[in-house]
C-alpha positions in Angstrom: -15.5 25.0 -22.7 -18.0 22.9 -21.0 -21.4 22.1 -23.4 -23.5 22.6 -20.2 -23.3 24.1 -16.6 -26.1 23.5 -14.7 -27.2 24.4 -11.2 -28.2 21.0 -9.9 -29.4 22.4 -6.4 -29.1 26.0 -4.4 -30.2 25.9 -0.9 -29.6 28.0 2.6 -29.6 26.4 5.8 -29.5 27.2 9.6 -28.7 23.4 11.7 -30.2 25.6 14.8 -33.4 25.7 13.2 -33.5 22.0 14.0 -33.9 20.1 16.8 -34.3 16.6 16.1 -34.2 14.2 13.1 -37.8 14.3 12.4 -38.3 17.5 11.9 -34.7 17.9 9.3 -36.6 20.0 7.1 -37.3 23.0 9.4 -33.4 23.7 9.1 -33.9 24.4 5.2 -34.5 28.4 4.7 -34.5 28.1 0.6 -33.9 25.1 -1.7 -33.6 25.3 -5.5 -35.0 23.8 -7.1 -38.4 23.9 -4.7 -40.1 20.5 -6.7 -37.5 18.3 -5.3 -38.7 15.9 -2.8 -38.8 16.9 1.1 -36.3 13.9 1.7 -33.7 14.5 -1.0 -33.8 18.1 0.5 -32.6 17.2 3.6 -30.1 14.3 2.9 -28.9 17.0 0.7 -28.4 19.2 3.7 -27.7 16.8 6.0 -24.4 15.5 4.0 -23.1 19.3 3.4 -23.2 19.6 7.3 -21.5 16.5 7.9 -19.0 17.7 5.1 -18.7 20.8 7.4 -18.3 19.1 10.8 -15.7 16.4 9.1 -13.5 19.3 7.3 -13.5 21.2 11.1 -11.8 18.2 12.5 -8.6 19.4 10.2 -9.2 23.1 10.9 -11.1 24.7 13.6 -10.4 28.3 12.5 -11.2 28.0 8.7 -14.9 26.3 7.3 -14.7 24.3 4.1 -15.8 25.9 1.1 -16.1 23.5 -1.7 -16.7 19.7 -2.6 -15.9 18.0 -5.8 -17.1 14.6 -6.8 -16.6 13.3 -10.5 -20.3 15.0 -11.9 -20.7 18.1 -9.4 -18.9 20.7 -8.1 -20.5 22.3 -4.2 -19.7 25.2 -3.3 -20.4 26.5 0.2 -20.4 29.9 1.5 -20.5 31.0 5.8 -22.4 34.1 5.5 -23.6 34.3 8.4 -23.0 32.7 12.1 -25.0 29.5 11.4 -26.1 30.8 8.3 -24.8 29.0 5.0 -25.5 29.0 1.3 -24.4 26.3 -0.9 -24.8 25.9 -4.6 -24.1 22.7 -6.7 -22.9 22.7 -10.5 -22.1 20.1 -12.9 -20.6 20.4 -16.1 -21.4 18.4 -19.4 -18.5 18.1 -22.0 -20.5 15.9 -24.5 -22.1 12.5 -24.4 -19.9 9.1 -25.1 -22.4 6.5 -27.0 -21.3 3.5 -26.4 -23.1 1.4 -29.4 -26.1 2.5 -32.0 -28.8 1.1 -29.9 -27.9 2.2 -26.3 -28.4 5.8 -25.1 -25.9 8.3 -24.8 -23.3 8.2 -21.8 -22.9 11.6 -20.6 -19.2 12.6 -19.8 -19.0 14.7 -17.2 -16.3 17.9 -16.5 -16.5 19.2 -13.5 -12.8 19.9 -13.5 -13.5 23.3 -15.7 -15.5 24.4 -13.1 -13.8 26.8 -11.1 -14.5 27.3 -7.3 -13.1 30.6 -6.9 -15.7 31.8 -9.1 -18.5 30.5 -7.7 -17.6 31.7 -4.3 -17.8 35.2 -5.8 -20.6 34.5 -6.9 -22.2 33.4 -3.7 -20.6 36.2 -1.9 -21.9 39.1 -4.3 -25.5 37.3 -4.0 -26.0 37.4 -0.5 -24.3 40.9 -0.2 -26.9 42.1 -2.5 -29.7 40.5 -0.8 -28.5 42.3 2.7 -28.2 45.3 0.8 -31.9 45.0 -0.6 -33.3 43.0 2.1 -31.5 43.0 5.1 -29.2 40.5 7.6 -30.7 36.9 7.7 -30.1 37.1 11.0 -32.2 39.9 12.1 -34.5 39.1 9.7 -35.4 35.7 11.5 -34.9 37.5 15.0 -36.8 40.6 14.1 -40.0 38.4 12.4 -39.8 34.3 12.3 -38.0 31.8 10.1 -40.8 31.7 7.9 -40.8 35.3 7.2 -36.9 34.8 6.2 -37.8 32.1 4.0 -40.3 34.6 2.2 -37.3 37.1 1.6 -34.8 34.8 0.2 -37.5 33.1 -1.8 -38.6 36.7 -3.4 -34.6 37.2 -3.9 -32.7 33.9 -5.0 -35.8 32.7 -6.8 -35.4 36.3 -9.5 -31.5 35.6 -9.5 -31.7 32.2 -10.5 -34.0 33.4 -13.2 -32.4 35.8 -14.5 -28.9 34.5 -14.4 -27.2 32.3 -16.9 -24.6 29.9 -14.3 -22.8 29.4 -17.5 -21.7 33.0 -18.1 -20.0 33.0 -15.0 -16.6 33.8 -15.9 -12.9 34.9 -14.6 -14.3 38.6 -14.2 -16.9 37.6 -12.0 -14.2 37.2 -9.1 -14.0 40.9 -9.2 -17.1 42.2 -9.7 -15.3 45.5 -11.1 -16.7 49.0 -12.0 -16.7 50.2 -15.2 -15.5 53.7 -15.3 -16.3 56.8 -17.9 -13.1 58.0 -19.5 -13.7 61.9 -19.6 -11.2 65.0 -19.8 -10.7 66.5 -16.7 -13.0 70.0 -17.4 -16.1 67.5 -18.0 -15.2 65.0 -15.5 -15.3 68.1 -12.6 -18.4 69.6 -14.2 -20.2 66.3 -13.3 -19.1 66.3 -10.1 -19.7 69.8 -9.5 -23.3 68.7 -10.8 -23.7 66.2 -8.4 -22.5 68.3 -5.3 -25.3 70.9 -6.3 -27.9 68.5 -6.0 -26.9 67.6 -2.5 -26.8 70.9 -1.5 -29.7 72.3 -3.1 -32.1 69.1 -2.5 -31.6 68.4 1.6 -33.3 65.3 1.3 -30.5 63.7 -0.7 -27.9 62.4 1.2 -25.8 60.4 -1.6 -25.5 60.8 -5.5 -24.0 58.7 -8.1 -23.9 59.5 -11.7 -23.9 57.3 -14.7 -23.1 57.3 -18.2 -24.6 54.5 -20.4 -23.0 51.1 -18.5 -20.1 53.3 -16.6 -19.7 54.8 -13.9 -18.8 58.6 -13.6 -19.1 59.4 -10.3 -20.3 58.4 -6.8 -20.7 59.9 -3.4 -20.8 56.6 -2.0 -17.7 54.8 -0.3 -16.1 52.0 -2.7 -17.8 48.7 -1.1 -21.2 50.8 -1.3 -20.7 51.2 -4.8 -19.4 48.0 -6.3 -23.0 46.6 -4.9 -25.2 49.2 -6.5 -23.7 49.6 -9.6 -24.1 46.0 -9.7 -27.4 46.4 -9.0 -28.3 48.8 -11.5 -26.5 47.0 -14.6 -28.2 44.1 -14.0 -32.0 44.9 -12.5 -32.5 48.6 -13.6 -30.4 49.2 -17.1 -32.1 46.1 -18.9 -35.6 47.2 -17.5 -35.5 51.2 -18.5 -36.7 50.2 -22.5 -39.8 48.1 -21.0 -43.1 50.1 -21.0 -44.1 49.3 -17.6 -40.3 50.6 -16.2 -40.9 53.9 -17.2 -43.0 56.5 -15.4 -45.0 57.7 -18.0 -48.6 58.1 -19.0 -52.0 60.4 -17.5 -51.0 60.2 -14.1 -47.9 61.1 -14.4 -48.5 64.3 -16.9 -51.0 65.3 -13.7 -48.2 65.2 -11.2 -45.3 65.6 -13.3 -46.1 67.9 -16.3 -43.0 69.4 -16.6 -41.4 66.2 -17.1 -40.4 66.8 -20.8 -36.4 66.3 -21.2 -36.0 63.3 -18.6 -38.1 60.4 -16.9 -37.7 59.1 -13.3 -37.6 55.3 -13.4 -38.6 52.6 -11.2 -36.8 49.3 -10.7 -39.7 46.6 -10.9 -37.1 44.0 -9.8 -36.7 45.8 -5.9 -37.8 43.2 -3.0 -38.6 46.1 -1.2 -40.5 48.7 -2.1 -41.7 52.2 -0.9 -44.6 53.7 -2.9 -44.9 57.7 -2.9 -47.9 57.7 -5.4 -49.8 54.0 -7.0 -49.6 54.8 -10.1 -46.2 55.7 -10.5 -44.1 52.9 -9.0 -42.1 51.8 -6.0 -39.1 52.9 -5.5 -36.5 50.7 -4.5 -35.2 50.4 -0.3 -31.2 50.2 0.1 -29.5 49.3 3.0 -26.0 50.5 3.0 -23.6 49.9 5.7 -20.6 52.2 6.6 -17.2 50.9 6.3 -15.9 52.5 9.6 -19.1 50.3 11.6 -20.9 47.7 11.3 -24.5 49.8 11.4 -26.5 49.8 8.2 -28.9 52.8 7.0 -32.2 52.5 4.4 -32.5 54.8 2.0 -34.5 55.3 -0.8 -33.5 55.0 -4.2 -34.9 58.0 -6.8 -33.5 57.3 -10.1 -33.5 60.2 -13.1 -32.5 58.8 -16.5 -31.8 62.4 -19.5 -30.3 61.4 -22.4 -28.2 58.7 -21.6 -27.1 59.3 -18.8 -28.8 57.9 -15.2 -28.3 60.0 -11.8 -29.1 58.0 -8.4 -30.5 59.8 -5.4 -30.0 58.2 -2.0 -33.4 59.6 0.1 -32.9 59.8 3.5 -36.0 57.8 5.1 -37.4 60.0 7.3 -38.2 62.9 4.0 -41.5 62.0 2.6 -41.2 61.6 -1.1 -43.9 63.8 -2.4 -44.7 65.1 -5.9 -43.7 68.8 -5.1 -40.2 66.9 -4.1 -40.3 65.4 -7.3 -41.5 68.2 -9.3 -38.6 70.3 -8.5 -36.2 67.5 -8.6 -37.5 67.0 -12.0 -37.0 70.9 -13.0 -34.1 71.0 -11.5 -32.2 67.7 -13.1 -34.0 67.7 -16.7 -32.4 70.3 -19.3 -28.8 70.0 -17.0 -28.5 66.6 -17.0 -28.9 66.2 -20.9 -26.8 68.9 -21.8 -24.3 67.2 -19.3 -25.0 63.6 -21.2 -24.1 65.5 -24.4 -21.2 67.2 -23.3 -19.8 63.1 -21.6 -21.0 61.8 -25.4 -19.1 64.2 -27.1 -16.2 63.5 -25.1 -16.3 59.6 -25.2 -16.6 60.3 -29.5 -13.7 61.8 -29.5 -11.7 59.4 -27.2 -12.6 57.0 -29.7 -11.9 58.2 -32.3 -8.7 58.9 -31.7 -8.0 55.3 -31.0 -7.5 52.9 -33.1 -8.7 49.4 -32.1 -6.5 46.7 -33.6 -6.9 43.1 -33.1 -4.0 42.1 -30.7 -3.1 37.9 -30.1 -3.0 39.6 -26.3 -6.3 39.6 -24.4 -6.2 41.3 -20.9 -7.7 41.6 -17.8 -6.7 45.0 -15.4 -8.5 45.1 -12.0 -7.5 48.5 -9.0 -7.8 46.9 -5.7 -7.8 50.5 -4.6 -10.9 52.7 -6.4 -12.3 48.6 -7.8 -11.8 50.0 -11.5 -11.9 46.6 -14.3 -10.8 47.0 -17.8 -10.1 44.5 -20.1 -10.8 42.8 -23.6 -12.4 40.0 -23.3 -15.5 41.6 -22.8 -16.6 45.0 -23.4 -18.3 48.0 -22.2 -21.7 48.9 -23.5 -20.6 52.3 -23.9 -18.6 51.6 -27.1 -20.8 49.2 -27.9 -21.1 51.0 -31.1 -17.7 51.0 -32.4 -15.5 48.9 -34.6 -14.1 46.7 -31.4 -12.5 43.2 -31.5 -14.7 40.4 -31.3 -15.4 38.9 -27.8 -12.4 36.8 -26.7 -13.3 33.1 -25.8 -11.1 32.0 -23.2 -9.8 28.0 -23.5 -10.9 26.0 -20.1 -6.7 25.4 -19.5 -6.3 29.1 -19.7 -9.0 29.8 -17.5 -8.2 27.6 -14.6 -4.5 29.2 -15.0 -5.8 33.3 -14.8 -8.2 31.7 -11.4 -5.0 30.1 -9.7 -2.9 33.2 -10.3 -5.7 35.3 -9.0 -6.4 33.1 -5.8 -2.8 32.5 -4.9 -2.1 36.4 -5.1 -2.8 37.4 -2.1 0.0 35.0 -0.6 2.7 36.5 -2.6 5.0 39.1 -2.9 3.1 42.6 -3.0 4.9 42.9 -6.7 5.6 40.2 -8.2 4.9 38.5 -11.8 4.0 35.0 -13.4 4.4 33.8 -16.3 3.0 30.0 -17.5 3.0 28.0 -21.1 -0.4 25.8 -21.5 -0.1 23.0 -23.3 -1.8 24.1 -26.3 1.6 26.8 -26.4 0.0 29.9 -25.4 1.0 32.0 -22.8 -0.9 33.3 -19.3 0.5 36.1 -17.3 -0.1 38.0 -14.2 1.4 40.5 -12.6 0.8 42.6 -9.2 1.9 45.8 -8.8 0.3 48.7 -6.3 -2.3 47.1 -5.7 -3.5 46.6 -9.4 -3.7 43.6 -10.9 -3.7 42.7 -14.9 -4.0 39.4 -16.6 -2.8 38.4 -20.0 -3.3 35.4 -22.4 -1.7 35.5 -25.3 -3.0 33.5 -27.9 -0.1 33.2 -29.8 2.9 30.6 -29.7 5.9 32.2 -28.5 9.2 29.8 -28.0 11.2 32.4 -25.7 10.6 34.2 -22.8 12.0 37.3 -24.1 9.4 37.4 -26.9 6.5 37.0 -24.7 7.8 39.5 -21.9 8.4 42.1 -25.0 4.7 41.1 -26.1 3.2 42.2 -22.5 5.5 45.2 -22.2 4.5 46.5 -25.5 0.5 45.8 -24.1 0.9 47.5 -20.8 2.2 50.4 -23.0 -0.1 51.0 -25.3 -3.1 50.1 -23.0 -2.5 51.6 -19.8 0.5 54.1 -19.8 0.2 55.8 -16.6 -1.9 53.3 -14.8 -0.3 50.5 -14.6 3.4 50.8 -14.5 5.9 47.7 -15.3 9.4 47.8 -15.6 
């Protein structure tokens, strides 16, 4: 793998927002990093939108999403009508000296860096940014540019904080939702659980449960819920342990002094923000948009966290959130939701338990199309992060580019259909499409016949996934 990825440059543009030459730099909506120098910013821009207008000359229908030059790789993203996004990465394999006395030549490998990922990326950021913040578009027409500028610093500014480019990885073109194994008597209890709360609590119009990093259940359509369980693993879940993420202290025992078994949590991350009382926190604004229209709805995100185990309450806007509200949600949700977090523990124990983890020279990938559902073994779920599980799998850049090109050309194949390619280092990358459901294998193993490695992946598919994924 590559020593270094960098992001040299991330920036957002609208041409419109320019008129002439002189004033180039009105166009620019974000640029990372924000010390560069007001020129290099907009030759920067101005040569991804000649890029763009030279690349339409080929095709008028489809917009050019990527450049690659020998030290970077750009990556551009339409997300909106005039609206674009474009990130640039380089990649560092290790530094060529040419004598004792001169300075290290660095030798660049851009070529590991794949576009398909980045893309994803770009795509998941700014749906996650409409989803907390709103439309670019009526952003700017609703306020000015400069209040859109505001917005996307607040947002891309805490990503590119938080976010190491480097970990980017195969699974990132999915974006897929970790779900909770459970029997079929627990995994109707917490949906029956869920429905109750709706009824009982008018005020909530959506619910989603979760157990630990996975996803039990959600009220919210499958698009909906890929972004905010996104959201939640990566702002909220690392937050909940910090002192000032949790509601707790004087203030709270005033308003809340019931809360003994559970805690409601705020997400200090949240662009925007609605306060119910100061001193406990803002609670995070959602926009989420319906899949049968284009129309999107706020709501208010309430958050409970028992045990561990973490329900999410969609507010509508126009309920006030009050402390008798959350008084009685917190009566309500406290002793139930624990003894339900124990009941999903014991369950996942036992599961297990009963499995035995063995180290395989097979590393997989599984993604549903249809419910969004990722498993795989190359990296694992918090949720048995406890057990005795292989060792994170560290995939070779050859077989990475190999699992990205079977994933990108899938959708122009066969609706079943199965690949099977030898690197040059004699290991062996698979994929296969089925239903719908995709899975990935690289076997780290040399195998000289076909037969062996088809046996090898048959034997996986078995023993893996059974009655999910079916292969004949």
């Amino acid at each position: 793998m590559p020593t270094e990825v960098t992001v040299q440059n991330l920036y957002i543009f609208n041409s419109k927002l320019s008129k002439t030459e002189d004033d180039g730099a009105k166009k620019i909506l974000f640029y990372y990093p924000e010390h560069d120098d007001e020129n290099k910013k907009v030759l920067n821009v101005g040569h991804i939108e000649a890029v763009i207008c030279f690349a339409r000359n080929f095709n008028a229908n489809e917009s050019c999403e990527s450049l690659r030059t020998e030290k970077s790789l750009q990556v551009l993203y339409n997300a909106e009508p005039d609206f674009w996004i474009v990130i640039t990465v380089s990649a560092q394999c290790k530094s060529k000296q040419k004598s004792s006395e001169s300075p290290d030549e660095p030798i660049y490998c851009t070529h590991n860096l794949q576009e398909p990922i980045y893309l994803a990326v770009l795509k998941h950021w700014y749906h996650t940014f409409q989803m907390t913040v709103g439309s670019m578009t009526k952003l700017m027409n609703d306020n000015d540019p400069d209040y859109l500028r505001l917005m996307l610093n607040k947002f891309y500014s805490k990503y590119l904080q938080s976010t190491d480019v480097s970990s980017h990885t195969f699974m990132d073109m999915f974006h897929g939702i970790s779900f909770l194994p459970l029997d079929n008597a627990i995994h109707l209890n917490a949906q029956s659980f869920l429905n109750i709360i709706e009824n009982t609590f008018q005020q909530v119009h959506f619910t989603m449960l979760l157990y630990n990093d996975s996803l039990v259940w959600s009220g919210l359509n499958k698009r909906q819920t890929q972004l905010v369980y996104s959201y939640i693993l990566m702002w909220v879940l690392p937050e909940i342990s910090k002192k000032d993420n949790l509601v707790k202290g004087n203030s709270v025992q005033q308003c809340l002094p019931n809360q003994l078994v559970g805690r409601f949590i705020t997400n200090v991350w949240a662009v925007k923000t609605d306060s119910w009382i100061s001193d406990l926190g803002k609670v995070p604004i959602l926009r989420l948009n319906d899949e049968n229209d284009e129309t999107f709805k706020s709501y208010r995100l309430v958050m409970y966290k028992a045990h561990q185990s973490i329900v999410c309450m969609f507010i509508k806007m126009e309920n006030p959130l009050t402390a008798d509200l959350y008084n009685s949600l917190d009566q309500f949700l406290g002793t139930k939701l624990h003894l339900l977090s124990e009941k999903m523990k014991n369950t996942v124990e036992k599961t297990l338990a009963s499995k035995l983890y063995t180290e395989r020279p097979a590393k997989f990938v599984y993604f549903n199309g249809m419910n969004l559902a990722i498993k795989n073994s190359i990296k694992h779920s918090n949720t048995a992060a406890t057990t005795n599980r292989p060792s994170e799998f560290n995939l070779s850049p050859e077989a990475l580019r190999v699992l990205v090109d079977i994933s990108s050309q899938q959708s122009c194949m066969h609706p079943t259909y199965s690949v099977m390619i030898k690197t040059a280092n004699d290991n062996w990358v698979a994929g296969r499409l089925c239903n719908s459901r995709e899975i990935y294998i690289v076997l780290n193993q040399k195998l000289t016949k076909l037969y062996d490695v088809d046996s090898e992946i048959q034997s996986l598919c078995a023993q893996e996934f059974g009655t999910i994924f079916f292969y004949d």
